[in-house]
KEROZA-276624 format. One line per field, with one value per residue: residue in one letter; residue number from 0; x, y, z of N, C-alpha, C, O in turn. Coordinates in steps of 0.2 Angstrom, whole numbers, plus 5000, padded with zeros to 4 digits. Layout:
<rs>
code <- a;...;
pos <- NUM;...;
n.X <- X;...;
n.Y <- Y;...;
n.Z <- Z;...;
ca.X <- X;...;
ca.Y <- Y;...;
ca.Z <- Z;...;
c.X <- X;...;
c.Y <- Y;...;
c.Z <- Z;...;
o.X <- X;...;
o.Y <- Y;...;
o.Z <- Z;...;
</rs>
This chain:
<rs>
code <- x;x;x;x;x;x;x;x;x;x;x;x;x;x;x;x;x;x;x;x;x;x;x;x;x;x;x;x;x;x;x;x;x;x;x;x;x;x;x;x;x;x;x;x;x;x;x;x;x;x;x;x;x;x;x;x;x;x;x;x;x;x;x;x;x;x;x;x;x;x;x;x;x;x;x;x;x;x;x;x;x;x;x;x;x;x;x;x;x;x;x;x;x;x;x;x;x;x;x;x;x;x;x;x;x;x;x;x;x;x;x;x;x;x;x;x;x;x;x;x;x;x;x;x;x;x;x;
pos <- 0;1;2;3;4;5;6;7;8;9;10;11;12;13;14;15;16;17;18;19;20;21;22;23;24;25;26;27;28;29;30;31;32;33;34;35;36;37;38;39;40;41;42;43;44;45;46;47;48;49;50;51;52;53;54;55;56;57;58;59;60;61;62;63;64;65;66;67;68;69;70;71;72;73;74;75;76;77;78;79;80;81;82;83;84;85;86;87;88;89;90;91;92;93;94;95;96;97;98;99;100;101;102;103;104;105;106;107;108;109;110;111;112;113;114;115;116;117;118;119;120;121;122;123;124;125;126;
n.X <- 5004;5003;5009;5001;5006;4999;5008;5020;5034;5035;5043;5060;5075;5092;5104;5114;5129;5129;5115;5111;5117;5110;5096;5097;5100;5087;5075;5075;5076;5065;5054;5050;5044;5053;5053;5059;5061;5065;5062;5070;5084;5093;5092;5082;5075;5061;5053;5038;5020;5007;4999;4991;4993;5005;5015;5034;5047;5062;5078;5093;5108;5122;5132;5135;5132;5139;5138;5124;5107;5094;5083;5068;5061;5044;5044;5041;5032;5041;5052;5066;5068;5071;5083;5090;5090;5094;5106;5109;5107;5118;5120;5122;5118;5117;5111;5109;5102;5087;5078;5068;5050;5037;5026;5029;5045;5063;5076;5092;5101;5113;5113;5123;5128;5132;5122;5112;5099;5081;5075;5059;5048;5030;5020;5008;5014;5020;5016;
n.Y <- 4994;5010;5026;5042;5058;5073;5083;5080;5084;5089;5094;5106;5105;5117;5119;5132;5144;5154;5163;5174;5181;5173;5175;5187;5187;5177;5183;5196;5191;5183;5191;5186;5185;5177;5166;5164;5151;5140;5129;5116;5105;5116;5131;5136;5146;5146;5146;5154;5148;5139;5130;5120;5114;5106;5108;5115;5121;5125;5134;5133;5129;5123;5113;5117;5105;5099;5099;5096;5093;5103;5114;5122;5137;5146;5162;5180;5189;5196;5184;5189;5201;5193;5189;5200;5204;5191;5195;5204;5202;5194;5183;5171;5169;5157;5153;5158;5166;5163;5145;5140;5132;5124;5126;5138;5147;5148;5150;5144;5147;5150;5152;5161;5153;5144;5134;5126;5134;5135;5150;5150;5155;5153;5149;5157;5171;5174;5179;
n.Z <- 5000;4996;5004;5005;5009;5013;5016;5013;5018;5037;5045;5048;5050;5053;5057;5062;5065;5071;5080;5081;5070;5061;5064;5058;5045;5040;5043;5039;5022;5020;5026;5037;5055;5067;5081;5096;5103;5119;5126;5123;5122;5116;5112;5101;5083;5078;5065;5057;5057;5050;5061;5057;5046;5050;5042;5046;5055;5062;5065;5073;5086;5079;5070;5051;5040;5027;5008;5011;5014;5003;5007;5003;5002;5000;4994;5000;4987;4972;4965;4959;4971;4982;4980;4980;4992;4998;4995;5002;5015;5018;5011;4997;4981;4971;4959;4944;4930;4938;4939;4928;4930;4926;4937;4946;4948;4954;4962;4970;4984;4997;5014;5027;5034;5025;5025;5011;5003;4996;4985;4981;4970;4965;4951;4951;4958;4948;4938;
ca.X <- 5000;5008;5004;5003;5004;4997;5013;5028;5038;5031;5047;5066;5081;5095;5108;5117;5135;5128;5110;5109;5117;5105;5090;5097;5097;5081;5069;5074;5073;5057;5049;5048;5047;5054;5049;5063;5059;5070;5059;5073;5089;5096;5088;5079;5072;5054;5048;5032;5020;5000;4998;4986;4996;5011;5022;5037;5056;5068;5086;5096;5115;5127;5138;5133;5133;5144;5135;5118;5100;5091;5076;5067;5054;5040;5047;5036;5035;5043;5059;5071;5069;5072;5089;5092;5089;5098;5115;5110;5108;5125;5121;5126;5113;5120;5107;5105;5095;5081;5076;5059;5048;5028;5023;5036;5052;5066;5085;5098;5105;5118;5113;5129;5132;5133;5117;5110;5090;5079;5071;5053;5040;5025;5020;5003;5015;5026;5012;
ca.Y <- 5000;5018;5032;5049;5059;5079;5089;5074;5088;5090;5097;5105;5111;5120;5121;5136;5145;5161;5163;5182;5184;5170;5178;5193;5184;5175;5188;5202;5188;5181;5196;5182;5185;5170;5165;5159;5146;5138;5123;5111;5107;5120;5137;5136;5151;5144;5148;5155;5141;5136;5125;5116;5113;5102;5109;5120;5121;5129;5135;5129;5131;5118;5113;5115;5099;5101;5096;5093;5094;5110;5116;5127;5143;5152;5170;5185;5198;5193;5182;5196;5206;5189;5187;5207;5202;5187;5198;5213;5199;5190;5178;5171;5168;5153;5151;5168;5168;5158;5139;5141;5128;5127;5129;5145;5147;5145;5151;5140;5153;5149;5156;5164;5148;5139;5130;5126;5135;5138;5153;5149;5160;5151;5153;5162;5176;5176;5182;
ca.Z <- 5000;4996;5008;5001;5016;5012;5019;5015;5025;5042;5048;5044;5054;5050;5061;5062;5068;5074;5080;5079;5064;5058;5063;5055;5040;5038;5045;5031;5017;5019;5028;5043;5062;5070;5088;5101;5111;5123;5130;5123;5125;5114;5110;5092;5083;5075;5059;5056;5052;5049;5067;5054;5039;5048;5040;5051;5054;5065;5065;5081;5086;5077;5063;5048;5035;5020;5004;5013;5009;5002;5012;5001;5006;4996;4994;4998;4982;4967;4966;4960;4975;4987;4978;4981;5000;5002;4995;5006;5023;5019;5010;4992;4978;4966;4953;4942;4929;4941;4935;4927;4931;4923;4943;4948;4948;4960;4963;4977;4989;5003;5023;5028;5038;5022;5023;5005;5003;4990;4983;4978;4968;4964;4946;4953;4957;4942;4931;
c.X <- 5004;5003;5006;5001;5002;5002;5018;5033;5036;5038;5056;5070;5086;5099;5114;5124;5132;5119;5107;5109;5111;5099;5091;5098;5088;5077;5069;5074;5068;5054;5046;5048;5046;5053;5056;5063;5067;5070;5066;5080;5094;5088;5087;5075;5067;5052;5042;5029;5011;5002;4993;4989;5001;5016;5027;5044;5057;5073;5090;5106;5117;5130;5134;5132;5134;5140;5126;5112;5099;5084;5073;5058;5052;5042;5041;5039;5039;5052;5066;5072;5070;5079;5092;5094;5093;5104;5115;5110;5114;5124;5123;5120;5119;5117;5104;5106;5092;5079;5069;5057;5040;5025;5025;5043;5056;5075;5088;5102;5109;5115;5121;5133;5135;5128;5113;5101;5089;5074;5063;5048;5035;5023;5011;5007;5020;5021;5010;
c.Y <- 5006;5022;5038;5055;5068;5083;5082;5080;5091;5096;5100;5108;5112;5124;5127;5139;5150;5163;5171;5183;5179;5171;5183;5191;5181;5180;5192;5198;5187;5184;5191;5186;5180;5174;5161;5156;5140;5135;5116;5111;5112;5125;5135;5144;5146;5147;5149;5148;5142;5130;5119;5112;5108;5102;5115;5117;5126;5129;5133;5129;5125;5119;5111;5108;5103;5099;5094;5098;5100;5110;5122;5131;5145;5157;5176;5189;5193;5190;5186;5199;5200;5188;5193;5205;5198;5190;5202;5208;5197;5186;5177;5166;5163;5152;5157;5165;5161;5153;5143;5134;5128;5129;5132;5144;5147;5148;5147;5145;5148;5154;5159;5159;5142;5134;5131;5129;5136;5143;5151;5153;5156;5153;5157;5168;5178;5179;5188;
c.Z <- 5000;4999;5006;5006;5013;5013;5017;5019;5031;5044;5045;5051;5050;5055;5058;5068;5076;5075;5077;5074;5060;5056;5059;5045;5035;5039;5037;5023;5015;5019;5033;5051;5064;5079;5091;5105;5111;5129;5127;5124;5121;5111;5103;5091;5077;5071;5058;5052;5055;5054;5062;5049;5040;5048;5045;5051;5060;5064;5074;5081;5084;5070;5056;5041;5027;5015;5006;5011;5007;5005;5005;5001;5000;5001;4996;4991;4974;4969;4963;4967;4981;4986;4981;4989;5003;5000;5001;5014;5023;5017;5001;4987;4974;4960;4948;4935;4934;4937;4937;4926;4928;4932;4946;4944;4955;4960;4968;4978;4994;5009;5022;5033;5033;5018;5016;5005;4997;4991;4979;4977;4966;4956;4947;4954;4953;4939;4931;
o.X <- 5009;4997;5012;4995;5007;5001;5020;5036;5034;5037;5058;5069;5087;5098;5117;5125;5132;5117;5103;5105;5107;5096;5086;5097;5086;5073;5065;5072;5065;5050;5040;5053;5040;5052;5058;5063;5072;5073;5065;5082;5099;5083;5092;5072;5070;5049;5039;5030;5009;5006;4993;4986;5002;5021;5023;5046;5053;5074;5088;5109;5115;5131;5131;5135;5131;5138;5123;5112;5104;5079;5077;5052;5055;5042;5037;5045;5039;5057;5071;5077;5071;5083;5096;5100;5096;5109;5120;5112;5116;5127;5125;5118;5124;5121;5098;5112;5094;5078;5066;5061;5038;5021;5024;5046;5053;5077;5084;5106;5108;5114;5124;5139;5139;5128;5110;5096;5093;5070;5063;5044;5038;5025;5008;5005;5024;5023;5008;
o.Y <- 5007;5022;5039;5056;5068;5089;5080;5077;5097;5102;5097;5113;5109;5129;5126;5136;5150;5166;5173;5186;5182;5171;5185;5195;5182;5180;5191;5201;5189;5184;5191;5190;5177;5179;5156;5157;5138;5135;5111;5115;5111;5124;5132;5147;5143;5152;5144;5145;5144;5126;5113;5107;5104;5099;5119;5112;5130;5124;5133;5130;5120;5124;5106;5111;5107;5094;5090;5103;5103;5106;5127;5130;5146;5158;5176;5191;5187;5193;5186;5200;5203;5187;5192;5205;5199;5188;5203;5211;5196;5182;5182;5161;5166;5151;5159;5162;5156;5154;5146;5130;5134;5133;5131;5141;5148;5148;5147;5147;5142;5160;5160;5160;5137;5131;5137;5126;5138;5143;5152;5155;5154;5159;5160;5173;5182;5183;5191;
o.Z <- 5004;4999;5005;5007;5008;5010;5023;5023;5030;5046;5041;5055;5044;5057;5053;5073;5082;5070;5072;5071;5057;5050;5055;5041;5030;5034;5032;5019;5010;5015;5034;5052;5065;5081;5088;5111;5107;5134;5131;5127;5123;5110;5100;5096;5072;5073;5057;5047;5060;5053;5064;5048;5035;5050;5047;5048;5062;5062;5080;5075;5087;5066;5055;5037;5023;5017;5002;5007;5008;5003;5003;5001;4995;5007;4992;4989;4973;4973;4967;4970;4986;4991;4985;4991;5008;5003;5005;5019;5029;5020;4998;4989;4973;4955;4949;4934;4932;4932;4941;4922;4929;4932;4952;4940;4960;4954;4972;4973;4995;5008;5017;5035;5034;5012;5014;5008;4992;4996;4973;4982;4961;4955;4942;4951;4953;4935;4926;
</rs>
C-alpha cells in the first residue's frame, strides 16, 4: 500500500554557527518574524508556520553539513527582489537567471552559515 501523506515535510532544521546573525538573516529575506523558544535542550528560533498545515522548521545552534540537503521557502513579492535580499543579509545567491519551472520558479541561495536554501516563487505570482 503507498501512503501519500498531504505535507511529506512536516518538519526541517538548520543548524546554524551564529543565531543572531542568523536571525538577521532569515527575517529580512522572507519578511519572517521568528519566535525563540527555549523549551529544549538547545535554543531554536521557529519559523512561522499554519499550526494546521504540519508543516514548520527551525534553526538551532550547530555545525553545519557540508553538501547537505536544500530546504526550500515560498518567497514573499517577486523572486528578483528575494535574491536582492539574500545579497544585502549576507548571503550568496548561486542560481541567476532563476530555474523556470511550469509551477514557479526558484534560485539556490547559501545562509551565511553555508546551509544550502531555495528561493521559491509560485508561478501564481510570476504572472
Amino acid at each position: 500500500m503507498t501512503h501519500a501523506p498531504a505535507f511529506p515535510i512536516v518538519w526541517t532544521e538548520i543548524p546554524v554557527t551564529d543565531m543572531d546573525a542568523a536571525r538577521r538573516f532569515y527575517e529580512p529575506v522572507f519578511g519572517w518574524e521568528m519566535t525563540l523558544n527555549t523549551e529544549g535542550p538547545n535554543d531554536m528560533l521557529v519559523f512561522p508556520h499554519d499550526e494546521k498545515s504540519g508543516v514548520a522548521g527551525h534553526l538551532y545552534p550547530g555545525t553545519p553539513a557540508k553538501g547537505g540537503s536544500t530546504t526550500h521557502f515560498v518567497i514573499p513579492g517577486k523572486l528578483e527582489d528575494a535574491i536582492s535580499r539574500v545579497w544585502d543579509a549576507g548571503g550568496t545567491v548561486l542560481e541567476i537567471p532563476p530555474i523556470e519551472m511550469p509551477f514557479g520558479r526558484f534560485a539556490y541561495a547559501l545562509d551565511p552559515d553555508g546551509n544550502s536554501i531555495g528561493l521559491f516563487e509560485p508561478a501564481s505570482k510570476a504572472a
